[in-house]
TORVEXGU-833709 format. One record per residue (C-alpha): x, y, z. Coordinates in Angstrom, 2 decimals, padded with zeros to 5 digits. Example, Ala and Ser with C-alpha at 12.3 -4.5 7.8 and 13.67 -1.06 7.14 Angstrom:
BEGIN
+---------+---------+---------+
:       u :       v :       w :
+---------+---------+---------+
:  012.30 : -004.50 :  007.80 :
:  013.67 : -001.06 :  007.14 :
+---------+---------+---------+
This chain:
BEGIN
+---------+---------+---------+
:       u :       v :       w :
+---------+---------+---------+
:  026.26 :  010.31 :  016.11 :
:  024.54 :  011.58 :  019.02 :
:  020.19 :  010.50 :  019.40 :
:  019.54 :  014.45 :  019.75 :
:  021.90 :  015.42 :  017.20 :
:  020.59 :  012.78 :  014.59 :
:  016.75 :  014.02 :  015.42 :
:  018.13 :  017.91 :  015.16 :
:  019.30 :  017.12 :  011.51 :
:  015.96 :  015.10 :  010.85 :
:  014.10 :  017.60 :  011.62 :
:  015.68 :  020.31 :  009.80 :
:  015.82 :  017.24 :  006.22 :
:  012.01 :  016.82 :  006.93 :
:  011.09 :  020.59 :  006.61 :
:  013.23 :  020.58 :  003.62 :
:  011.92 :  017.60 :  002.19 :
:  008.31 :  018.84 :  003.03 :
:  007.62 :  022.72 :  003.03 :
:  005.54 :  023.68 :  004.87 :
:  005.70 :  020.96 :  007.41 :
:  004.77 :  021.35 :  011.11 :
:  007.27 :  018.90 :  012.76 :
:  006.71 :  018.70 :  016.70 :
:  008.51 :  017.33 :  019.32 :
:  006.43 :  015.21 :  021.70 :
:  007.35 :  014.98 :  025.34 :
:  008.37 :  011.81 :  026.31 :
:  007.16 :  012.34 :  029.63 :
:  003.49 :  013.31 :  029.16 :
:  002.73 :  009.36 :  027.34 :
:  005.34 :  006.83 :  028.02 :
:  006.34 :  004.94 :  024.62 :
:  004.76 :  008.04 :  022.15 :
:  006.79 :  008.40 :  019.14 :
:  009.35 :  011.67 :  019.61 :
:  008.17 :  013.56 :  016.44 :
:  004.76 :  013.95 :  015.11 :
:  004.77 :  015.65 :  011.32 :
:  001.79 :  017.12 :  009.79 :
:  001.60 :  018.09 :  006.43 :
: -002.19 :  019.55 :  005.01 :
: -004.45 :  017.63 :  005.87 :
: -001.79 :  014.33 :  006.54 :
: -000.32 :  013.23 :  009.32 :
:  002.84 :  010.65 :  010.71 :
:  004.77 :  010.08 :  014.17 :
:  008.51 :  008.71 :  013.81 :
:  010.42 :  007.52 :  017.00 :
:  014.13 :  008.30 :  016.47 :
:  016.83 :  006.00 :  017.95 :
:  020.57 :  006.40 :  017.22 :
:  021.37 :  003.11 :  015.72 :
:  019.55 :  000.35 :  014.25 :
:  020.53 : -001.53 :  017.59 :
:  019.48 :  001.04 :  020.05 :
:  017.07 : -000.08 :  022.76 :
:  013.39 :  000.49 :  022.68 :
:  011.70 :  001.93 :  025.63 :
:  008.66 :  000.05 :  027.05 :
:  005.12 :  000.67 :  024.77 :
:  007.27 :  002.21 :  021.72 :
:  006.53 : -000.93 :  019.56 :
:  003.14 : -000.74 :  020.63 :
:  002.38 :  002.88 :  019.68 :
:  004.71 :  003.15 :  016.59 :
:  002.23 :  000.21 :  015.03 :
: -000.68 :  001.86 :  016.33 :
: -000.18 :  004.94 :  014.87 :
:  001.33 :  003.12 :  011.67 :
: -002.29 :  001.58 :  011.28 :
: -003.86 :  005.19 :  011.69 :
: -001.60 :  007.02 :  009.34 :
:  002.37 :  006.46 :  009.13 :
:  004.67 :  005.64 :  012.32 :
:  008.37 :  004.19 :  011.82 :
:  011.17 :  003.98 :  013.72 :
:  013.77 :  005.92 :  012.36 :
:  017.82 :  005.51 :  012.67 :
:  020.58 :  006.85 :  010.32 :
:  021.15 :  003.21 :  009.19 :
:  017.30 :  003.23 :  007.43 :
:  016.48 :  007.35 :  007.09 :
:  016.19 :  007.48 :  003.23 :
:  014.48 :  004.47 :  003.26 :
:  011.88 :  005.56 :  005.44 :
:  011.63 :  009.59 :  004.50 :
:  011.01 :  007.83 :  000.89 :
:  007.71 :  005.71 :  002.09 :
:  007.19 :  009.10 :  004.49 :
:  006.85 :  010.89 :  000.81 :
:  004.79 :  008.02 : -000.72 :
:  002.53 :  008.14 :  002.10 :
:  001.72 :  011.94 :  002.14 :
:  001.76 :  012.06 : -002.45 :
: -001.11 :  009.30 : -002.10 :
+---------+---------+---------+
């Protein structure tokens, strides 16, 4: 599966999953290495970098600011191979 049709289908499972959810698409060319899709949801808020595989590369400062958002709220990277996985502790995180 393509990168931009897996995101497309995230997207649309994340404002299912979550009504009301504000998912946005960050450009990847304002702040090298932001995650692509920041999610806010009342008064919570995560970033999730989506990749096509588990073994796609990472583009330089994406480790760095998927565990610096991760210690400010939620931040994961995100791949077909681990998506229920990680919408589950995307759920947790936003019920607690």
């Amino acid at each position: 599966m393509l990168e931009s049709r897996f995101k497309t289908n995230l997207i649309k499972e994340i404002k299912k999953r979550f009504p009301g959810a504000v998912v946005v698409h960050l450009d990847p060319h304002e702040h090298q290495g932001l995650p692509d899709l920041l999610i806010l949801v009342g008064d919570r808020w995560a970033a999730l970098e989506g990749k096509q595989s588990e073994l796609s590369k990472k583009r330089p400062n994406q480790d760095y600011y998927v565990d610096l958002m991760n210690n400010m709220s939620f931040a994961r990277f995100i791949y077909p191979e681990n998506k229920e996985e990680v919408l589950n502790e995307l759920q947790q995180a936003f019920e607690s």
